[in-house]
C-alpha positions in Angstrom: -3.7 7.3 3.2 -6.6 6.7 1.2 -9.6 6.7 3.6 -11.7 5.1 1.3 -13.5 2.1 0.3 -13.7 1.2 -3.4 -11.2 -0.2 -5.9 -10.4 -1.4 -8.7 -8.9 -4.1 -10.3 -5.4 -3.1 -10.4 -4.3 -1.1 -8.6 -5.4 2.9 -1.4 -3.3 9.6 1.2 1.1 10.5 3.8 -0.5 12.5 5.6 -2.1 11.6 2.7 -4.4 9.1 3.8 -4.0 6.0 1.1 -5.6 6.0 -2.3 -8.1 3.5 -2.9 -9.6 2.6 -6.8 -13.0 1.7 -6.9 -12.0 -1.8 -6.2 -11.6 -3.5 -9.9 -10.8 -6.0 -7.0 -7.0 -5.1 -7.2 -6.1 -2.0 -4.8 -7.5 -1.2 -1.1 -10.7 0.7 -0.9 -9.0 2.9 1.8 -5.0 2.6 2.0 -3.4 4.5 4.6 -1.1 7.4 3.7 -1.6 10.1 5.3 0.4 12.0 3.4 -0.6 15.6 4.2 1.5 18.4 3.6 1.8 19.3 6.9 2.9 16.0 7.9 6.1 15.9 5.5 8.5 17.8 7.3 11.9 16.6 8.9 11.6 14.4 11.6 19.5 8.5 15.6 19.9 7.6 18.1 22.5 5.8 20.9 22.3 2.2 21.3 22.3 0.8 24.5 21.7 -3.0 25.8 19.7 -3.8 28.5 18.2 -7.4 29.5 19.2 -8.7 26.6 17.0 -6.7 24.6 18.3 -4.0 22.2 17.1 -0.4 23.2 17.2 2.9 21.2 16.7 6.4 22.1 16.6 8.7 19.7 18.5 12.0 20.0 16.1 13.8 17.8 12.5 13.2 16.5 8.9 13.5 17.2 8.6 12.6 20.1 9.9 9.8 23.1 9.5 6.2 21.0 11.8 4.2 21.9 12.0 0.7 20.6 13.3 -2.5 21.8 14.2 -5.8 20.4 13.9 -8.9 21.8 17.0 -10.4 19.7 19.2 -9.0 16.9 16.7 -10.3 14.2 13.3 -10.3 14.8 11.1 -12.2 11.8 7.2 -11.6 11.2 5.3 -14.1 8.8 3.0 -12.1 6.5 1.2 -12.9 2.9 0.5 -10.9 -0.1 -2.8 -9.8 -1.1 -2.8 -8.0 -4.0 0.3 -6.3 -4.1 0.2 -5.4 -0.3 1.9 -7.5 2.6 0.2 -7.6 5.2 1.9 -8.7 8.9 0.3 -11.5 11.4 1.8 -11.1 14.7 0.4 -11.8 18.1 0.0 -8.6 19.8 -1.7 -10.0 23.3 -3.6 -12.8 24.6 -6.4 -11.5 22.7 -4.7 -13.1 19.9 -3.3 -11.9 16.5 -3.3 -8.7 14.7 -2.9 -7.9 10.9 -0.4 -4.6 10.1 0.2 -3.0 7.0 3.5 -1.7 6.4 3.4 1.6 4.2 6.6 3.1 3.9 5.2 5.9 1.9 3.4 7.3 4.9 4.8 9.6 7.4 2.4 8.9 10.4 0.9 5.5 11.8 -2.4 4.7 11.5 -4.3 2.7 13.8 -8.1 1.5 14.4 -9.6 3.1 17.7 -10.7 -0.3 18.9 -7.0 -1.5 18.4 -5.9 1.4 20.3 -8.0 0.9 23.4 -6.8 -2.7 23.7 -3.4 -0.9 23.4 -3.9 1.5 25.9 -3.2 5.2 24.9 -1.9 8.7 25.9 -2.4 11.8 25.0 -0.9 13.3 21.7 2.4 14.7 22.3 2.3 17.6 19.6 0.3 15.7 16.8 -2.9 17.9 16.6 -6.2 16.3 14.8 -6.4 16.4 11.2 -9.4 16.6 9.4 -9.6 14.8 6.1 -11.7 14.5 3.1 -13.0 10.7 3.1 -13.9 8.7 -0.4 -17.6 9.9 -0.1 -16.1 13.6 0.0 -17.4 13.9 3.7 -15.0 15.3 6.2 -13.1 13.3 8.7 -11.2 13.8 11.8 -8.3 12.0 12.8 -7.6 12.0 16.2 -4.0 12.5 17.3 -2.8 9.5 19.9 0.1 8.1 21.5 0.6 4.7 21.9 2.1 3.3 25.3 3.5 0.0 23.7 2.7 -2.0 20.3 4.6 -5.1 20.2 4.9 -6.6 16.7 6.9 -10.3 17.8 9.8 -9.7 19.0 10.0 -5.8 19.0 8.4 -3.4 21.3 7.4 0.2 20.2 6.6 2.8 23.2 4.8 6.0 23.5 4.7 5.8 19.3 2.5 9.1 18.6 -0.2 7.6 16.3 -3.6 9.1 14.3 -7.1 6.3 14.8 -8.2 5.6 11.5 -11.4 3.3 10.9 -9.7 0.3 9.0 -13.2 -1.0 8.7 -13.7 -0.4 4.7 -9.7 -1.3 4.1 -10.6 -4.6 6.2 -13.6 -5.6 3.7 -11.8 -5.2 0.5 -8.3 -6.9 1.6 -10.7 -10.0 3.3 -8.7 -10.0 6.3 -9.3 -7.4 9.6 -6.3 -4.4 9.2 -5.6 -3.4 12.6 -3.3 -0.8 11.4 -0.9 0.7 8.8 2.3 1.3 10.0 4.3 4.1 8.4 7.6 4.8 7.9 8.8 6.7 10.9 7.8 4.0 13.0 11.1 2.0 12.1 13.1 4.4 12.3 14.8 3.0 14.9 15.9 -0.1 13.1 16.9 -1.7 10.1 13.4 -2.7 8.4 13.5 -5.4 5.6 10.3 -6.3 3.3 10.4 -9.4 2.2 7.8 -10.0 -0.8 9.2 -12.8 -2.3 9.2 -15.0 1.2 6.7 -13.1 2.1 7.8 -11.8 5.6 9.3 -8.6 7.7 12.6 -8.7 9.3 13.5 -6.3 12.0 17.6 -5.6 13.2 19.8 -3.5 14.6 21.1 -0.7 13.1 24.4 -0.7 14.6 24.9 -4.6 13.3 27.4 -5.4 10.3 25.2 -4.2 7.3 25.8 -7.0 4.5 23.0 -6.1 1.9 23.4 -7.4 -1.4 21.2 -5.5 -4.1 21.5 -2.2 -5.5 21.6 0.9 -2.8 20.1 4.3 -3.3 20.6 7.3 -0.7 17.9 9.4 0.8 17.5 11.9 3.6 16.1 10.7 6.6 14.7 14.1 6.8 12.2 13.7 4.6 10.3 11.1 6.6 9.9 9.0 3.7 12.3 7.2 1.0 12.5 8.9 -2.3 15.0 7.9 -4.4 16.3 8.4 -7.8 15.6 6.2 -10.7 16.6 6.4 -14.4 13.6 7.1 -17.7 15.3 7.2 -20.5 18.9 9.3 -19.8 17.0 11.4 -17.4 17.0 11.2 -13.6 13.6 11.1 -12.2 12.5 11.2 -8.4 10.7 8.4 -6.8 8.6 7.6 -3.7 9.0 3.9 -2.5 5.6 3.4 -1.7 4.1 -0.2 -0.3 1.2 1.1 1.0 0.2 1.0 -3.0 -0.5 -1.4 -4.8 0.3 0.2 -8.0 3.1 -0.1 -10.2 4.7 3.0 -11.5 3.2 6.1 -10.4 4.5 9.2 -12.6 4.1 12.5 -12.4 4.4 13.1 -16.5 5.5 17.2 -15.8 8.2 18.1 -17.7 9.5 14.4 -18.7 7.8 14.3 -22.7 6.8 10.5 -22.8 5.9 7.9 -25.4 3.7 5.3 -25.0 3.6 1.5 -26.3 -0.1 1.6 -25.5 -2.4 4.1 -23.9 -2.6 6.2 -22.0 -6.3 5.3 -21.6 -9.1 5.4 -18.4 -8.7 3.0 -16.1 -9.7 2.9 -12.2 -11.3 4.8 -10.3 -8.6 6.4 -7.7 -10.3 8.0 -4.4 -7.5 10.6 -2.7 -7.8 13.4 0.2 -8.6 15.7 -2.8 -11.4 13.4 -4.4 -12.4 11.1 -7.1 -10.1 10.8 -9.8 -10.1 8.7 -13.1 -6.8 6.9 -13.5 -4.7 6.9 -16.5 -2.5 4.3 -17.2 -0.2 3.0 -20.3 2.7 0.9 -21.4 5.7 3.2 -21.9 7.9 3.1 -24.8 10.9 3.5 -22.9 12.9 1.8 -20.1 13.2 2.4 -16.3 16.7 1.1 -14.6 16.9 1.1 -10.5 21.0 0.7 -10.0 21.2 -3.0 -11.6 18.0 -3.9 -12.4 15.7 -3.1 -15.5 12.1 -2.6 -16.2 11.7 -2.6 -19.8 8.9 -0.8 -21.1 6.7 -0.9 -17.5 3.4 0.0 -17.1 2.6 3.6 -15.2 -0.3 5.1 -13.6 -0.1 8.9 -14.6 -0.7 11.1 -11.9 -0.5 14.9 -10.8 0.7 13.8 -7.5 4.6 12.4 -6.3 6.1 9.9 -8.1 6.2 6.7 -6.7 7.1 2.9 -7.1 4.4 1.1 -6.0 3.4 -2.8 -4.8 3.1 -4.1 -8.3 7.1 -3.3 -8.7 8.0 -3.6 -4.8 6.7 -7.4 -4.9 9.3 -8.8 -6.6 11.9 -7.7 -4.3 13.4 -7.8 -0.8 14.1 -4.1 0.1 15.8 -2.8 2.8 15.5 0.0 4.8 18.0 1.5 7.0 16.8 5.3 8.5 20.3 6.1 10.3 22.0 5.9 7.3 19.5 6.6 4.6 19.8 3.9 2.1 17.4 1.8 0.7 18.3 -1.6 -0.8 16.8 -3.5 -3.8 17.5 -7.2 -3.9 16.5 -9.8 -6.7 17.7 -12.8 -7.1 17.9 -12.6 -11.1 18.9 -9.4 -12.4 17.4 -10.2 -15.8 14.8 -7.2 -17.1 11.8 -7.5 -15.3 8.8 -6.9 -17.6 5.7 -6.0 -15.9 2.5 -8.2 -16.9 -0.5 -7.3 -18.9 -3.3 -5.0 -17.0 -6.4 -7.3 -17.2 -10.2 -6.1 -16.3 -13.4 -7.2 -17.2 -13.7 -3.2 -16.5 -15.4 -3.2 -13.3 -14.6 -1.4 -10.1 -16.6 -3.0 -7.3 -17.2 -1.3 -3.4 -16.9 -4.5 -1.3 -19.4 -6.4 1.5 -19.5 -9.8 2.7 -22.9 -10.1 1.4 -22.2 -8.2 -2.2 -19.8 -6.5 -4.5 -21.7 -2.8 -5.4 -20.3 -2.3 -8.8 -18.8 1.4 -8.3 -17.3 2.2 -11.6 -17.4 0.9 -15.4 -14.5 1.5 -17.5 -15.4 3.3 -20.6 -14.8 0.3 -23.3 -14.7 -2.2 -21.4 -16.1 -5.5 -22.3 -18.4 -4.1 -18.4 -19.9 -1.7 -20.3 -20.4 -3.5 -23.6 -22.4 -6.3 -21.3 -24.6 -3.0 -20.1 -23.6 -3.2 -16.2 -24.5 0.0 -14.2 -22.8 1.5 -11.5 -25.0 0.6 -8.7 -25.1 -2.8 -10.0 -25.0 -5.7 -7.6 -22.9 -8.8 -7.8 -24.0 -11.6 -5.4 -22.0 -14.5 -7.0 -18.8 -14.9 -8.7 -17.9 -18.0 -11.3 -21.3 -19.7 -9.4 -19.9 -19.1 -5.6 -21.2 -16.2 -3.0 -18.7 -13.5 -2.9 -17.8 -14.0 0.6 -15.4 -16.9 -0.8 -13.6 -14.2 -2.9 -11.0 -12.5 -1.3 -8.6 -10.3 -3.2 -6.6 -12.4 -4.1 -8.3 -15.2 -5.1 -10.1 -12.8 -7.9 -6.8 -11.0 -9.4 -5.4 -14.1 -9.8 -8.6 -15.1 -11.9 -8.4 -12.2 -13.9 -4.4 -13.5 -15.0 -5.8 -16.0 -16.8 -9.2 -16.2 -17.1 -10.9 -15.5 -20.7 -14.4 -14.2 -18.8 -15.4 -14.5 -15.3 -19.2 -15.4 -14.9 -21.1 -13.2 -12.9 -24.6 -13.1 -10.7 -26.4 -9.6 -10.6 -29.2 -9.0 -8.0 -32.3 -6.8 -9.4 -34.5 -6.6 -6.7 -35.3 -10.1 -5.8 -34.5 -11.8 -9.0 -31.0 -12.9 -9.9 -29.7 -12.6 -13.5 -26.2 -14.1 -14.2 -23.8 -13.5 -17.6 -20.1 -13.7 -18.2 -18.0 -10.8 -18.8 -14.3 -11.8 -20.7 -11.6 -10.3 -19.3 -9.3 -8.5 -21.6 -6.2 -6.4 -21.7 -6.7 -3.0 -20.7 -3.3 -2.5 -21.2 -1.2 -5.3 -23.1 
């Protein structure tokens, strides 16, 4: 879950709270993994029907959730932004809430004044945990169990929860995030993301399981998915992730790699541990997941778990299925799959509806060669205030755009220049 609020252009701790890039408008200022240690220990259940509604009780877990569905497939409409999908679904008559989904993260996240519309309990076992924020302050999360949170046509009750202030992840994604939900909260059901229609679907787990795609195994146990992909003839340990909106996160220990290009400084990646400067590069090697190939792919070096992240996840339907622990990949070409270009003007931005605080300048970038300053501020971008510029509306300038013009504020007098946007990895 990064609790933090700048990022970068490509690229939010389990407990781990989510790791966030000085936004280089491409990754949450604050995604939600809590990933900490503590957290990532082992965690179904009988199937009963009841009103016409499907209930579960689990024999073993955390705690009493117990879900229900309404039907035997429940849909939620999302939309990408970024490389995140982010869920609409009315939650009361208050009207509609926004959900990330993060199956990297063992606990669920949500924001207090969601909570109290929610209505809560006391923690059942899930102490407080203090966490180390983006600004290296100290945080505590307060431990919270949730008496029902509805998402459509499912109901989740008494689902033990941490409140985390979404308030920083809301401003860089444009949209309000009323929580991230982690992994254990589906645990329950059979949980399907899909990117390329962008939507969630919700079943059964004791329905016919028809899945086409390529399957991997992994132990519920673990509280999160890791599964086992190929580099090169070796067999390398992966976390699906899609509370990042990374591509390829590898832990480089012990694996001896070659790059096309790079490794070189990118982002600037904000974790429970602190600031750190991203490395990223262009193997020169392949990556296979069952039938499908990444040739060459783009990785973000990093001393933490492996993981496939949003930049990958996005062009497929996964499918995730806790009570028998498989995970299912599903494209509907199976030709290689060859991860574009990482472009930047080199700027990492922290992000307000009035302005974009420049945060971080990549080191030779065509940012720094134009002289901006962290501290810098950006009022207007390509002539237009910056609270017309959502997320994704900016990455998908920087895909094509040969420079990006933009308007500084110096005190009370405005300056504006173009940057180009080049390849910081081709």
């Amino acid at each position: 879950m990064n609790p933090a609020p700048a990022h970068e252009e490509r690229g939010l701790p389990t407990p781990r709270p989510t790791k966030r890039r000085a936004l280089p408008l491409g990754t949450p200022p604050g995604r939600a993994h809590v990933r900490l240690p503590a957290f990532i220990a082992s965690l179904l259940a009988a199937l009963l029907t009841f009103s016409g509604c499907t209930t579960v009780a689990p024999h073993t877990g955390p705690g009493p959730q117990r879900t229900r569905l309404s039907e035997p497939m429940v849909i939620l409409p999302g939309r990408l932004i970024g490389n995140h999908l982010v869920i609409e679904t009315p939650v009361d008559r208050s009207g509609t809430a926004h959900f990330l989904i993060d199956t990297g993260s063992s606990v669920t996240l949500i924001a207090p004044e969601f909570a109290a519309r929610l209505g809560t309990g006391p923690a059942r076992g899930a102490p407080h945990i203090r966490v180390r924020t983006a600004s290296g302050a100290f945080a505590t999360l307060p431990g919270v169990t949730l008496r029902r949170l509805t998402l459509g046509g499912a109901r989740f009750e008494q689902v033990p929860a941490l409140l985390y202030d979404t308030t920083e992840l809301s401003a860089h994604l444009g949209v309000r995030i009323d929580g991230i939900l982690g992994f254990p909260l589906f645990r329950d059901t059979v949980l399907s993301l899909d990117y390329p229609r962008e939507r969630l679907i919700l079943t059964s787990p004791e329905s016919p399981q028809l899945v086409p795609g390529s399957s991997f195994s992994f132990s519920p146990a673990n509280r999160v998915p890791l599964i086992p992909i190929q580099l090169h003839n070796r067999t390398v340990y992966v976390l699906i992730d899609s509370g990042s909106d990374g591509p390829l996160n590898l832990n480089p220990l012990g694996l001896d790699l070659n790059f096309v290009h790079g490794p070189r400084p990118g982002a600037t990646v904000s974790t429970l541990a602190g600031d750190r400067t991203q490395k990223i590069g262009r193997l020169d090697a392949d990556v296979t997941m069952g039938s499908y190939r990444l040739p060459q792919p783009v990785v973000d070096l990093t001393d933490q778990l492996s993981s496939l992240g949003g930049g990958i996840l996005r062009h497929f339907s996964l499918t995730f299925d806790q009570r028998r622990g498989t995970a299912t990949f599903y494209r509907e070409s199976t030709a290689p799959l060859r991860l574009p270009p990482v472009r930047s003007v080199g700027l990492g931005f922290s992000r307000t509806p009035a302005y974009w605080r420049v945060a971080r300048v990549i080191a030779d970038s065509p940012a720094e060669g134009a002289g901006v300053l962290p501290g810098d501020l950006v009022t207007r971008i390509n002539g237009q205030s910056v609270e017309n510029w959502d997320l994704h509306r900016y990455e998908t300038l920087l895909r094509t755009a040969p420079w990006v013009e933009f308007t500084f504020l110096h005190g009370r007098e405005e300056t504006t220049g173009r940057i180009s946007v080049a390849d910081l990895v081709p």
